[in-house]
C-alpha positions, 0 to 999 in steps of 0.5 A: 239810068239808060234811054230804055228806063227813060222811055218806060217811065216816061210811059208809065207817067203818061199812062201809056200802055207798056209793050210786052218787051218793055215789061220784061225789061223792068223786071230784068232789071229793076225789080227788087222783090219778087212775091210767088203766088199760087201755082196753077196747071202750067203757070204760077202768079208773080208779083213783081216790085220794080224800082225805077228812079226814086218810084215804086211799082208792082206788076202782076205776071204769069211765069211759065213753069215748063220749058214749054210754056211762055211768061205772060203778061195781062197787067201793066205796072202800078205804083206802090209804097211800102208799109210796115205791118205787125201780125202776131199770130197764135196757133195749135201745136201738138206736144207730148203729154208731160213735156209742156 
C-alpha cells in the first residue's frame, strides 16, 4: 500500500470526512465491483465496493453520463461484509400452445 491509501484509511478509521480527490482515488484504485444503478437525466447512481487493507467499503456516487457532465460525490465510504444469498425466483412465460 503507498502513503495515499495509509492516509485515506487512517481517515476513514477516524471518521474523518474524505475529500473529493481522495474518493476518486479509492475507486481508481481500489475498487473491486461496481453496481450501476438507475439512470436519471444526466447522471446514473454507482455504487462502488472498495477494498482497502483487509476491509470492505462501499461508497455511493453520481457518474456523469455525458462529456459535459462532472462525477459527483455527496457520501463518504462505509464499511460493508459480504453476504451469501439464495433467491429463487419464479416467473410467467408465454409458449406456444402444444409445445409445453
Amino acid at each position: 500500500m503507498d502513503f495515499t491509501q495509509e492516509i485515506i484509511f487512517s481517515k476513514i478509521k477516524n471518521k474523518e470526512e474524505l475529500e473529493e480527490h481522495e474518493l476518486k482515488y479509492l475507486i481508481v484504485n481500489n475498487e473491486i465491483m461496481r453496481e450501476i444503478g438507475e439512470n436519471k437525466t444526466w447522471t446514473r447512481t454507482v455504487r462502488s465496493i472498495i477494498k482497502l487493507y483487509a476491509r470492505t467499503y462501499a461508497l455511493e456516487w453520481d457518474q456523469g453520463l455525458t462529456r459535459n457532465e462532472e462525477d459527483e460525490y455527496h457520501s463518504q465510504p462505509y464499511e460493508v461484509e459480504e453476504q451469501i444469498m439464495r433467491k429463487f425466483f419464479e416467473f410467467k412465460v408465454w409458449v406456444k400452445k402444444g409445445d409445453r
